[in-house]
DRENZA-36342 format. One line per field, with one value per residue: residue number from 1; residue in one letter; x, y, z of N, C-alpha, C, O, CB in turn. Coordinates in steps of 0.05 Angstrom, whole numbers. Last residue first. Glycine has a CB too. Layout:
<recs>
base: NUM	...
volum: a	...
n_x: X	...
n_y: Y	...
n_z: Z	...
ca_x: X	...
ca_y: Y	...
ca_z: Z	...
c_x: X	...
c_y: Y	...
c_z: Z	...
o_x: X	...
o_y: Y	...
o_z: Z	...
cb_x: X	...
cb_y: Y	...
cb_z: Z	...
</recs>
This chain:
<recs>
base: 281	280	279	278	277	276	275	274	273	272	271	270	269	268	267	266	265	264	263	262	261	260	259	258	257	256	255	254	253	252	251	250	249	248	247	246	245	244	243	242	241	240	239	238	237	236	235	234	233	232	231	230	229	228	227	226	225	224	223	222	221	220	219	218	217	216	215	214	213	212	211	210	209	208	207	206	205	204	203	202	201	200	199	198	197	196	195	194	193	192	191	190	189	188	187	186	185	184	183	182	181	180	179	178	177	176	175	174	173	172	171	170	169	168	167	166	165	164	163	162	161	160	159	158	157	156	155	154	153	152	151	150	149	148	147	146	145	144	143	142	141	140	139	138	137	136	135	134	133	132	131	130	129	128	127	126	125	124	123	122	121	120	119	118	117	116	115	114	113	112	111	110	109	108	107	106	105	104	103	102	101	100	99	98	97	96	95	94	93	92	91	90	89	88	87	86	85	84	83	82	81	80	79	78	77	76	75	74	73	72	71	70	69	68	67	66	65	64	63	62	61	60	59	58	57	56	55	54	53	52	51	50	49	48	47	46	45	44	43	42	41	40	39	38	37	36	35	34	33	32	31	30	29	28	27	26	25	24	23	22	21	20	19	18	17	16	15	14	13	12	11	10	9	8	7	6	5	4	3	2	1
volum: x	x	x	x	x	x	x	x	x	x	x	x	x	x	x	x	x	x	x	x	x	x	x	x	x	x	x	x	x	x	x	x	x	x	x	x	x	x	x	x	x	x	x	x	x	x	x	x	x	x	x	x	x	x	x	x	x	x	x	x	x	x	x	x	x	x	x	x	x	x	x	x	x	x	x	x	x	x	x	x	x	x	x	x	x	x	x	x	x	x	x	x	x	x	x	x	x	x	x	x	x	x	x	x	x	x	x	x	x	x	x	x	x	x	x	x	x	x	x	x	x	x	x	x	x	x	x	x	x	x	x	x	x	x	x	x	x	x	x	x	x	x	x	x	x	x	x	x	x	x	x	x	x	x	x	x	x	x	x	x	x	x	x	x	x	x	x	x	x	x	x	x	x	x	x	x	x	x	x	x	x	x	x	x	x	x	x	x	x	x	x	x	x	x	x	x	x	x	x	x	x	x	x	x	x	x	x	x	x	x	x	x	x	x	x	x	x	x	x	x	x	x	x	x	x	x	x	x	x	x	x	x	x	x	x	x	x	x	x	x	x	x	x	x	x	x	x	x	x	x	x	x	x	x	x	x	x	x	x	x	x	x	x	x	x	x	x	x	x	x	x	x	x	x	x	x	x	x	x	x	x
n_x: 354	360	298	258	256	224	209	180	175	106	63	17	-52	-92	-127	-129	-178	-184	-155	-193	-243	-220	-242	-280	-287	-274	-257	-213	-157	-101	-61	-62	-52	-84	-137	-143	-153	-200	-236	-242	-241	-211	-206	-163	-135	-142	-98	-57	-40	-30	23	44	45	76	133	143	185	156	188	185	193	238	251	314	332	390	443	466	402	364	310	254	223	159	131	88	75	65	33	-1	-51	-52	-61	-26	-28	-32	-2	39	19	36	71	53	66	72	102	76	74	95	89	82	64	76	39	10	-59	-83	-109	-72	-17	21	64	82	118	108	54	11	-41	-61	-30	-48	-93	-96	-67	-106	-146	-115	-107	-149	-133	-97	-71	-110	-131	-195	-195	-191	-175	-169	-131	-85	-115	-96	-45	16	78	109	160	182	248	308	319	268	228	172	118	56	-13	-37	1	-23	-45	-80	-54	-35	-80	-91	-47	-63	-101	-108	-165	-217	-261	-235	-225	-274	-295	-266	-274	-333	-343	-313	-350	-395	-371	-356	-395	-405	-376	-366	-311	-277	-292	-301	-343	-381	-390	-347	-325	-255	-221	-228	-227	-175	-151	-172	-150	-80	-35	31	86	152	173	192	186	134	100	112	100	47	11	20	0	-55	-79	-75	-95	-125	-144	-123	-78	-43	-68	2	42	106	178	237	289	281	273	305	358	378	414	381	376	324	295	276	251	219	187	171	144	93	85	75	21	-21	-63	-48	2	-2	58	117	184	251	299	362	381	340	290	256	189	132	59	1	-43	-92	-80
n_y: -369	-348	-293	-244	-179	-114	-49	15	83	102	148	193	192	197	139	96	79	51	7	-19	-17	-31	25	38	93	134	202	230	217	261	296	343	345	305	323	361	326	294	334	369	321	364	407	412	442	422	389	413	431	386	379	412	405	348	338	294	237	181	126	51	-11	-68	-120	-176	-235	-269	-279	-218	-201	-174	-134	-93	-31	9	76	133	204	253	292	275	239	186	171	158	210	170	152	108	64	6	-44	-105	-165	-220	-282	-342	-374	-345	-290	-217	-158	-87	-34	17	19	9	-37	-38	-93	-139	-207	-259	-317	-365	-389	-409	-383	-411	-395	-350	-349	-381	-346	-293	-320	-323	-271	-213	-157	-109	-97	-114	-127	-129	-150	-146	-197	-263	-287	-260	-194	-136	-146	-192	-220	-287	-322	-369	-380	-395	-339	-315	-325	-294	-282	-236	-209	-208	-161	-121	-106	-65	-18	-15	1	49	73	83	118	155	182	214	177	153	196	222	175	172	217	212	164	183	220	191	145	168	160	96	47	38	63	28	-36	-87	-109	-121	-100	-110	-88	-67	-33	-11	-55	-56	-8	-13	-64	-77	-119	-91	-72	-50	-8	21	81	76	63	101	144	141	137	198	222	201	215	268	275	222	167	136	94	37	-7	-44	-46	-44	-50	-51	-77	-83	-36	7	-22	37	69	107	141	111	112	173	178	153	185	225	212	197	251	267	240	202	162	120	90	42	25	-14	-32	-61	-98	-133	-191	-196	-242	-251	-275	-298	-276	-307	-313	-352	-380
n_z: 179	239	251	234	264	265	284	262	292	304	303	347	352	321	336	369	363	310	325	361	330	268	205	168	190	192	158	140	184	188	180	160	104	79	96	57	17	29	38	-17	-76	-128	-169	-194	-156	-103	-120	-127	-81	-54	-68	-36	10	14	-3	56	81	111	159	164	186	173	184	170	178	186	176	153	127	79	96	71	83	73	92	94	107	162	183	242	265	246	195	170	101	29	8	19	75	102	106	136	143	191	204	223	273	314	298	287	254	241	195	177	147	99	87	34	45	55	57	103	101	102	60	40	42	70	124	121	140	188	210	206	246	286	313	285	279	293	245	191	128	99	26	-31	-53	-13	1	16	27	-3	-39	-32	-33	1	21	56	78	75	45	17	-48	-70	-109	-111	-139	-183	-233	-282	-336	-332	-323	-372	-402	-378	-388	-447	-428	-370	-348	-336	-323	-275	-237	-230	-207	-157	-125	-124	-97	-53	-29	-21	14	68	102	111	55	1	-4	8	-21	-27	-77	-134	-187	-241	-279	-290	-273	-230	-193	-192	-174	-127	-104	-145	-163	-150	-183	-196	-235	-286	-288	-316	-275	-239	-259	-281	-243	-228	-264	-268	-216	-182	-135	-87	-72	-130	-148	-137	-99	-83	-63	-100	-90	-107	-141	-194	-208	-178	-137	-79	-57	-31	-53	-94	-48	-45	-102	-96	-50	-80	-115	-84	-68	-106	-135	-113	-125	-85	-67	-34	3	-8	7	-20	-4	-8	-28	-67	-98	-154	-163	-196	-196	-205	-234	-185	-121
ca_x: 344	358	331	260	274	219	235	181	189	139	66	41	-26	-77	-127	-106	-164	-189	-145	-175	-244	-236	-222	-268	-309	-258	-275	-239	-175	-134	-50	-67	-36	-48	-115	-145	-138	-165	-233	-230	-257	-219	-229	-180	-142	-154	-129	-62	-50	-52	5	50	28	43	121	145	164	170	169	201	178	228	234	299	308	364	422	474	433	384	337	268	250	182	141	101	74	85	33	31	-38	-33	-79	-36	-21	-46	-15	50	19	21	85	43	81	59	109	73	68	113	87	97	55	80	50	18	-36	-80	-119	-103	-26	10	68	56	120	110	87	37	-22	-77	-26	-19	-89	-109	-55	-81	-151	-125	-86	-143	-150	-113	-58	-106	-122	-179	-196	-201	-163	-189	-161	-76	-105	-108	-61	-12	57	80	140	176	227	289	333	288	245	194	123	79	4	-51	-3	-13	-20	-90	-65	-14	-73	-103	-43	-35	-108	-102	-145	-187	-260	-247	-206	-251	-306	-273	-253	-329	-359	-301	-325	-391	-384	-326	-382	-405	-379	-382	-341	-272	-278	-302	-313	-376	-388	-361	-357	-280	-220	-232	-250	-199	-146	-185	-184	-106	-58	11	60	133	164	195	215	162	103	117	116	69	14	26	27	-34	-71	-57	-109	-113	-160	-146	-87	-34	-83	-31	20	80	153	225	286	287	264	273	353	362	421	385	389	356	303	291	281	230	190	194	167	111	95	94	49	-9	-51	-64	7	-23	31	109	161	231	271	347	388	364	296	287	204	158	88	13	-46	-72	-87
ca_y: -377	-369	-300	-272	-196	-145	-63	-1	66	103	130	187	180	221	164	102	95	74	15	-10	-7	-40	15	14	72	119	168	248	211	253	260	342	362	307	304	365	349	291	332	372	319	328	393	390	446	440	369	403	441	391	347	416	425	360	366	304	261	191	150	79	10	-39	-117	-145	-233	-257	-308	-252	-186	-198	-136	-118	-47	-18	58	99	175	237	288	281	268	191	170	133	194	190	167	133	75	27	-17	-78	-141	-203	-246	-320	-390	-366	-304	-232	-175	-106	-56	8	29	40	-26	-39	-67	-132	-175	-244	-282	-352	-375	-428	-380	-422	-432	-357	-341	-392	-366	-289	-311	-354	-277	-243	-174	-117	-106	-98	-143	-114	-158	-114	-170	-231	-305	-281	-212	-143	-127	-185	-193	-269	-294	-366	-375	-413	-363	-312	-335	-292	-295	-236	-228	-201	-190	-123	-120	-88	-34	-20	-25	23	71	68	95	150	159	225	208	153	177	237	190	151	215	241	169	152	221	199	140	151	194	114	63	28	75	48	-11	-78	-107	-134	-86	-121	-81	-74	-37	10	-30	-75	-22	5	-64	-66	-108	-118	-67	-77	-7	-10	69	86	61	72	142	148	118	179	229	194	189	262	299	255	200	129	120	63	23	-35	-72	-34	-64	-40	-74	-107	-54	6	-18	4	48	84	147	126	83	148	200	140	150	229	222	182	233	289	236	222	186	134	117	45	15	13	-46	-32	-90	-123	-173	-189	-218	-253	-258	-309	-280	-291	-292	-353	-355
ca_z: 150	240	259	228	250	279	265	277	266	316	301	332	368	330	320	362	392	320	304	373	352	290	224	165	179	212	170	149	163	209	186	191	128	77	113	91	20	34	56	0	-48	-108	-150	-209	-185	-107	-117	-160	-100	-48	-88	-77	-3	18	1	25	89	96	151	168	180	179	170	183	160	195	181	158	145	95	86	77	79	88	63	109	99	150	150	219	258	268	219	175	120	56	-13	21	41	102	108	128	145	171	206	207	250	314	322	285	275	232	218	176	171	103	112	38	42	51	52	77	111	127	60	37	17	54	111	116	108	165	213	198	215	272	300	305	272	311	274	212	160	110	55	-13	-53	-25	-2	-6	29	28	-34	-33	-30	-10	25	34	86	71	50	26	-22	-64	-94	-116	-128	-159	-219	-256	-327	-335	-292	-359	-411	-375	-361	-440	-455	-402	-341	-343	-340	-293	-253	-240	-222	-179	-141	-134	-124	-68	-28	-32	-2	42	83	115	84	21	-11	30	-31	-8	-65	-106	-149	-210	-286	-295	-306	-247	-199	-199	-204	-138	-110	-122	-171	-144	-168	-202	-213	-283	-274	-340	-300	-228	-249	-304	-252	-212	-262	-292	-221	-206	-156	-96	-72	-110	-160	-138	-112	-103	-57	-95	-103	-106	-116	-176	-222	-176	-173	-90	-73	-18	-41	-100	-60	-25	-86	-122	-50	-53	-130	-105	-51	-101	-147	-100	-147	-86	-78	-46	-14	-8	5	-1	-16	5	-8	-77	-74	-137	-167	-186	-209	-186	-250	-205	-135
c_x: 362	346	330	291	259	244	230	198	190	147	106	46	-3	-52	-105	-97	-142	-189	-156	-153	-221	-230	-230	-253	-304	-277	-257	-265	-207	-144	-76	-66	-38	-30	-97	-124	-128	-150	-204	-218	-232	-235	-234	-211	-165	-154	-139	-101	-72	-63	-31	26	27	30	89	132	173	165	181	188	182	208	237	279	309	354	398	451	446	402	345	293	253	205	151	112	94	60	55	18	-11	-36	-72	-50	-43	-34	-36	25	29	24	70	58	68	58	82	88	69	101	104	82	68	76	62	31	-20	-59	-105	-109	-58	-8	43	60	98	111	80	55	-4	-51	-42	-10	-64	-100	-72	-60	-125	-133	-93	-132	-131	-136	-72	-84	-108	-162	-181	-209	-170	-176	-167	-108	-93	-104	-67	-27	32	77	115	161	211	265	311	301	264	203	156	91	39	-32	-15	-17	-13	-75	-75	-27	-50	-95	-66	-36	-87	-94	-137	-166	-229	-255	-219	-225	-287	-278	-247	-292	-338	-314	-312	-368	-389	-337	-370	-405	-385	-397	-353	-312	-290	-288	-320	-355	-386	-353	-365	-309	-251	-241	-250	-221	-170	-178	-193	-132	-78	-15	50	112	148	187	214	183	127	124	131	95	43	27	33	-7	-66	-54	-91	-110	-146	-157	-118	-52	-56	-38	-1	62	128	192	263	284	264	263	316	360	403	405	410	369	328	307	291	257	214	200	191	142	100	100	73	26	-40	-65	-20	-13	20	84	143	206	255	317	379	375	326	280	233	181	114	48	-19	-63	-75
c_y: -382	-383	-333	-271	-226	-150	-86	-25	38	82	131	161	170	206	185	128	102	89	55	4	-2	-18	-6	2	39	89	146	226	222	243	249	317	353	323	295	346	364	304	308	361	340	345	365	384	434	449	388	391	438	422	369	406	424	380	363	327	278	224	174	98	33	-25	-86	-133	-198	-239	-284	-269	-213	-188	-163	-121	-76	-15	27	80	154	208	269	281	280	221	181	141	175	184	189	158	102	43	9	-51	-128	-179	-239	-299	-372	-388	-330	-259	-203	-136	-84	-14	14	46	12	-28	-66	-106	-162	-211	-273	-328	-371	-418	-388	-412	-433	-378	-343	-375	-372	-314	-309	-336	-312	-265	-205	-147	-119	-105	-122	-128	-139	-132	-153	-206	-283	-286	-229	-172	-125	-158	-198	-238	-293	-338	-369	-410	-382	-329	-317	-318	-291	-257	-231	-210	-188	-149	-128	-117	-58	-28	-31	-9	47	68	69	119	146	202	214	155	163	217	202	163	191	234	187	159	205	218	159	158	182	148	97	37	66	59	12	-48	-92	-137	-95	-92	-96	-75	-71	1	-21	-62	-38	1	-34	-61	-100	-106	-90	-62	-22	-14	35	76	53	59	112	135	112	147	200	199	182	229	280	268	220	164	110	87	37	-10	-59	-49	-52	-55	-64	-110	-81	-8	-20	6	27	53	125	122	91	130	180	151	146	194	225	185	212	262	250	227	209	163	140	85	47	7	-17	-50	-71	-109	-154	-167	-222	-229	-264	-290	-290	-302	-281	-319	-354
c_z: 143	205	237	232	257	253	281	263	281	292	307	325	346	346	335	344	388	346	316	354	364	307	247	191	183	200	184	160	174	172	200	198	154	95	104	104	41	24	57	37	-35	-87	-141	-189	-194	-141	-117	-145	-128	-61	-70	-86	-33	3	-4	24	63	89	131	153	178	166	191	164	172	171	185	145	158	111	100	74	86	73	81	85	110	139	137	194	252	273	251	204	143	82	9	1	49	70	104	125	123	167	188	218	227	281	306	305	270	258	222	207	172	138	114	60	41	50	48	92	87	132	90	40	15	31	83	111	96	131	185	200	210	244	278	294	279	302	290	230	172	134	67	17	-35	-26	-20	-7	7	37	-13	-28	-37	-13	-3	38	55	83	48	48	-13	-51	-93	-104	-136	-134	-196	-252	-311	-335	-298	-329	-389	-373	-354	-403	-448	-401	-362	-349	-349	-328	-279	-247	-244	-213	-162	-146	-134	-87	-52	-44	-21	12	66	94	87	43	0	22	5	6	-47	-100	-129	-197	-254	-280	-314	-270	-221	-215	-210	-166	-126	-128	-147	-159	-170	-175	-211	-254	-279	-318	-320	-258	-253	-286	-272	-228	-243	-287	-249	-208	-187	-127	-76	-102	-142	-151	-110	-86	-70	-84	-85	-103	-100	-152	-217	-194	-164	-123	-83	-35	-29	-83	-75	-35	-66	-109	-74	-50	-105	-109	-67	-79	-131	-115	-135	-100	-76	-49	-26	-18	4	-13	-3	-11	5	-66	-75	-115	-151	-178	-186	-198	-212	-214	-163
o_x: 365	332	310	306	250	250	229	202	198	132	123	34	-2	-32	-104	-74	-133	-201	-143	-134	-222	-214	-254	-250	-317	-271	-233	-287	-220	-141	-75	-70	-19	-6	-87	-103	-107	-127	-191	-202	-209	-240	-253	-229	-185	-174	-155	-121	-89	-84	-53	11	10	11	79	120	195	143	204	175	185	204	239	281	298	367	379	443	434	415	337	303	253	207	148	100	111	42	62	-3	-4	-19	-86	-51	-67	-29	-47	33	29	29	82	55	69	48	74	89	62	112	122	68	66	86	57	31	-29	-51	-115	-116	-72	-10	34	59	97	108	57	76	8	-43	-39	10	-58	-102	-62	-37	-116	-122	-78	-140	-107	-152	-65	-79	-91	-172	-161	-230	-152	-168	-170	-110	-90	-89	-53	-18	31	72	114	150	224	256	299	289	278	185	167	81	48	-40	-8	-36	4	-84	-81	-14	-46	-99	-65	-15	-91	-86	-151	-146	-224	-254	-209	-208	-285	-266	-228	-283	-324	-298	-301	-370	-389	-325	-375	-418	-376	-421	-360	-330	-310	-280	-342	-342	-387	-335	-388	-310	-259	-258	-271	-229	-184	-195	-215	-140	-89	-13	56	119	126	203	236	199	134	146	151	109	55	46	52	11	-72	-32	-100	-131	-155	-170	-131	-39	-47	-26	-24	62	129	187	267	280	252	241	304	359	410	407	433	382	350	332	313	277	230	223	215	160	122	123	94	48	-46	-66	-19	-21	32	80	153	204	249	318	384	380	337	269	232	197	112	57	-20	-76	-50
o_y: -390	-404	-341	-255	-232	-136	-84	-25	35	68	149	145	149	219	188	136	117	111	74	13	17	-1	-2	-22	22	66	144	233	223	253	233	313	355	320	275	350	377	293	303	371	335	369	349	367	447	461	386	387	450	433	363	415	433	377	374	338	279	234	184	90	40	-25	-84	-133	-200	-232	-300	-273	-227	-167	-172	-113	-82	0	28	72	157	196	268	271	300	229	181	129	174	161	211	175	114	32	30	-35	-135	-166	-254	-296	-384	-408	-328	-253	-212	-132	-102	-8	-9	67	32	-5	-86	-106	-175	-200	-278	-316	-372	-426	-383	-424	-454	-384	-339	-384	-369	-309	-332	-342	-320	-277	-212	-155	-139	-128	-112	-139	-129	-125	-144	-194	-288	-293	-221	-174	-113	-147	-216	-228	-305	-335	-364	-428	-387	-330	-303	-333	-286	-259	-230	-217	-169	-161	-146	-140	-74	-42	-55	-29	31	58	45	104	130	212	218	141	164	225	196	158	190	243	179	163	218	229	150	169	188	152	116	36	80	61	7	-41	-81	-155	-83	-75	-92	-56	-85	11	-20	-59	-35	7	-31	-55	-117	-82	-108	-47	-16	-31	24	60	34	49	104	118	91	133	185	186	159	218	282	269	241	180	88	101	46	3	-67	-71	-50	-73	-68	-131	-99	1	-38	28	6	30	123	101	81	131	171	139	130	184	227	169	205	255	246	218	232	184	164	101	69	-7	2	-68	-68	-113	-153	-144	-244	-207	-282	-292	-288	-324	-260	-301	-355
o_z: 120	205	224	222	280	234	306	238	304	278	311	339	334	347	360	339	405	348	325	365	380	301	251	197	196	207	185	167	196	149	219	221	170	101	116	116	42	22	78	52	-38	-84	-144	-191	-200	-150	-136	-159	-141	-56	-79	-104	-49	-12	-23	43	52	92	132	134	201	141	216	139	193	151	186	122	175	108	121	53	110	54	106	65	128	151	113	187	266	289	272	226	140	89	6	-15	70	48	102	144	100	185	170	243	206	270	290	324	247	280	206	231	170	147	125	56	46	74	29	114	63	153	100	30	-6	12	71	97	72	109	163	192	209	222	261	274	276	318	301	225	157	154	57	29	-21	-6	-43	-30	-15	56	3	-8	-55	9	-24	60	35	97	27	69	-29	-44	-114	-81	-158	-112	-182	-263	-315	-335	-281	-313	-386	-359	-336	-395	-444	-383	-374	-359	-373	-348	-302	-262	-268	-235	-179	-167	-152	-105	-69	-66	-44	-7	43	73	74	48	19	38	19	28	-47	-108	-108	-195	-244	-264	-332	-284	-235	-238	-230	-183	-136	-151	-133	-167	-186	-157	-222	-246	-275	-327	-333	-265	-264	-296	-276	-221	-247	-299	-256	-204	-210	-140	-66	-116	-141	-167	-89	-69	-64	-93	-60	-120	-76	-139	-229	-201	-151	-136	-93	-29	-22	-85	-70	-31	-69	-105	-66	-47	-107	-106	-59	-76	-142	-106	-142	-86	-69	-33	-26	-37	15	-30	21	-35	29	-73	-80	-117	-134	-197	-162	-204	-200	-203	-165
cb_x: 332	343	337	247	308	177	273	157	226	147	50	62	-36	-97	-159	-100	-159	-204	-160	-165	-258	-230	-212	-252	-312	-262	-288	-251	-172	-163	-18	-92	-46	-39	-123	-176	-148	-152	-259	-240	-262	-184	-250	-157	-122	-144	-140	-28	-34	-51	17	80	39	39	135	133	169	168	159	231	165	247	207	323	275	366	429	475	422	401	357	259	271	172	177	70	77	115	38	62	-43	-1	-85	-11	-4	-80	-35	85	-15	30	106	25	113	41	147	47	40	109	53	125	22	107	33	24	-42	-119	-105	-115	-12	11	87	8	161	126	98	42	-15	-111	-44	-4	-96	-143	-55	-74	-169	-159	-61	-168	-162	-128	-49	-128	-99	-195	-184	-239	-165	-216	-186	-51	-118	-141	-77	-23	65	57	164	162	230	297	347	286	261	196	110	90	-11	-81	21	-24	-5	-100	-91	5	-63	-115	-48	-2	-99	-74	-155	-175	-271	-251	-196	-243	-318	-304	-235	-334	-393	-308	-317	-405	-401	-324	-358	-390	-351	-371	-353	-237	-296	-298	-288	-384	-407	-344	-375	-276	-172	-211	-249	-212	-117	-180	-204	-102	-69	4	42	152	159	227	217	168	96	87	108	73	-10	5	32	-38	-88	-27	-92	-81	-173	-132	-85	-9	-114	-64	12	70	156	235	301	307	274	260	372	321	437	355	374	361	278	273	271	218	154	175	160	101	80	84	48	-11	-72	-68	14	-55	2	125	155	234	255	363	401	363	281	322	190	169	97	1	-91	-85	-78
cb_y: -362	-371	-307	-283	-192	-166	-50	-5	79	89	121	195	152	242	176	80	82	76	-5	-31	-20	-70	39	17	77	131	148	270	176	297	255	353	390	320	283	357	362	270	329	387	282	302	396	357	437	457	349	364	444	387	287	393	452	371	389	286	279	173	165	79	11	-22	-142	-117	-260	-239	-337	-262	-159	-216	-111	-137	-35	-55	79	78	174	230	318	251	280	182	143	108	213	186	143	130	77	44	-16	-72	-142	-205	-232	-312	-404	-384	-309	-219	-176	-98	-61	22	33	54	-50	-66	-57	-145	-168	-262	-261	-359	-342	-441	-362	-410	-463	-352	-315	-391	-382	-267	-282	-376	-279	-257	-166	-91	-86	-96	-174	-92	-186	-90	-158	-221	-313	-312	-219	-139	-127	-200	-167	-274	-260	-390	-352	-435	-364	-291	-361	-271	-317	-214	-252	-216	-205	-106	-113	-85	-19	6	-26	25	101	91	112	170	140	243	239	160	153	258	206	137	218	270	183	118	213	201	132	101	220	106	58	16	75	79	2	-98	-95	-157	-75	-155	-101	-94	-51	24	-6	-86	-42	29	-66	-40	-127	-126	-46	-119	11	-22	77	129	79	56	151	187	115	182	264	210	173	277	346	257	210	107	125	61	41	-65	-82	-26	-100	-26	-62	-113	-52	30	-56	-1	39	78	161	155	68	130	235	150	130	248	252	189	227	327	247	212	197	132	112	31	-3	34	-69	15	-113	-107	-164	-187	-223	-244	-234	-327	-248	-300	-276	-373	-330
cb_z: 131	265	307	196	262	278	265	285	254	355	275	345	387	350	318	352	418	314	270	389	365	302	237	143	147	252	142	117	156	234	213	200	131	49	123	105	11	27	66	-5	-31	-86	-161	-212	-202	-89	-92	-175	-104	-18	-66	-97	4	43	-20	3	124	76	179	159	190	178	166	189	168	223	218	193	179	75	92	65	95	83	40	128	72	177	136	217	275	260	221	174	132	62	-37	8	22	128	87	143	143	169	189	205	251	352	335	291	276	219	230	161	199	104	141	39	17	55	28	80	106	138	37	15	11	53	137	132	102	174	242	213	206	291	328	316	240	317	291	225	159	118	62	-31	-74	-5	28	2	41	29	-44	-18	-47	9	22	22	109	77	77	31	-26	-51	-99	-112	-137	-158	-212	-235	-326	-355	-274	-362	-443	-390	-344	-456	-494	-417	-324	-318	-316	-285	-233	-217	-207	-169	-125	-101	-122	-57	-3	-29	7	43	99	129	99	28	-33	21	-73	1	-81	-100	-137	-189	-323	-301	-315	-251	-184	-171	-207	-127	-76	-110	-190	-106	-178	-195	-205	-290	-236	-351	-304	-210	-227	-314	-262	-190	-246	-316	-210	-202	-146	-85	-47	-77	-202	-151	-91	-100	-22	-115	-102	-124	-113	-176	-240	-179	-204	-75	-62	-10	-28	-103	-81	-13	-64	-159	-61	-15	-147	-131	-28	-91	-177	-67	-166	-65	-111	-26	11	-23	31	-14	-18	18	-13	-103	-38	-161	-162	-207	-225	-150	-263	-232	-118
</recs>
């Protein structure tokens, strides 16, 4: 993949997707990583669309922006800054479709001069070591940005994209839930996004942590929780779609379009914090 950068991991790393111009949950994410002692220039890193369905994708881009907040490049960045339709954007599907027009649209139209030139920056791609494992971030996949990999998608696809990208641990975002699936040829680790919640009915978002700890590798999932109502002001300002406006409160996506069959039985069923370790680097 070219246009993919070199980076230090440095003990430990939050992991965080797709903001989706949700700046109040941004700003609760930048509040964590504080808390948490992390440097948000080293420590920190985005798997893309940060600006998608809520009301502020300048406040939101500003964020990441101005802190030095490394991001991957996402299919809705794609999108934006140029002229292919061939992706595999949420629009596609179903209701999404006009939904996706209406906040496209409005990014669009509004999306300053300097936030361009700054998605036109992004790397599609990130590479790490930790000890002697090699990692990857990516969007959806290392083959295709707007690939969806799921929990549930079969584990030879997820062997083949892990030997094609040459690491054992692939970081990734896009599907919108978060997870994490481990075997003996790959970990692959989804920390979900903090721009909507993951379907669960909560209004809680989803961020990661990587950390060294001795010889082992810990990968957490953990939930984040922000003031909803604020960021579901500003969409009633500007007129987004009301129906993710809706589901900042009630943790229900208004489609299921994309999801497989066992992603979607899972609607409304809480999610739990979840923690795998690579031993032995």
């Amino acid at each position: 993949m070219t246009n993919c950068i070199h980076i230090e991991f440095n003990e430990k790393m939050m992991v965080f997707g797709a903001p989706s111009s949700n700046a109040a949950a941004t700003e609760a994410l930048i509040r964590k990583a504080n808390e948490l002692d992390l440097d948000l220039k080293t420590q920190v890193i985005c798997t893309g669309d940060i600006i998608a369905y809520c009301g502020r994708p300048n406040k939101t881009t500003d964020l990441l922006r101005e802190n030095s907040i490394l991001s991957i490049l996402g299919n809705v960045e794609e999108k934006l800054i140029s002229e292919s339709t061939h992706d595999n954007h949420p629009g596609k599907y179903s209701s999404y479709k006009e939904l996706s027009e209406k906040w496209f649209k409005f990014i669009k139209n509004n999306y300053k001069q300097e936030n361009y030139e700054y998605i036109r920056s992004l790397p599609r791609c990130a590479r790490f070591n930790i000890g002697n494992k090699r990692a990857v971030v990516v969007h959806g996949s290392y083959t295709q940005i707007d690939k969806y990999i799921f929990k549930s998608t079969p584990e030879q696809e997820k062997i083949e994209e892990a030997f094609i990208a040459d690491a054992e641990i692939i970081i990734g975002g896009h599907c919108g839930l978060p997870f994490i699936d481990k075997n003996e040829k790959y970990l692959w680790f989804n920390p979900g996004l903090i721009g909507l919640p993951a379907n669960d009915g909560t209004s809680r978002v989803w961020y990661g942590l990587i950390e060294k700890v001795e010889n082992d590798i810990v990968f957490k999932i953990l939930p984040l929780e922000y003031d909803f109502k604020s960021e579901q002001k500003f969409m009633k300002q500007f007129d987004m779609p009301e129906e993710y406006s809706i589901t900042l409160e009630t943790g229900l996506w208004p489609d299921e379009s994309i999801l497989p069959d066992f992603e979607k039985s899972q609607r409304g069923v809480q999610i739990d914090r979840k923690i795998e370790k690579i031993s032995g680097i």
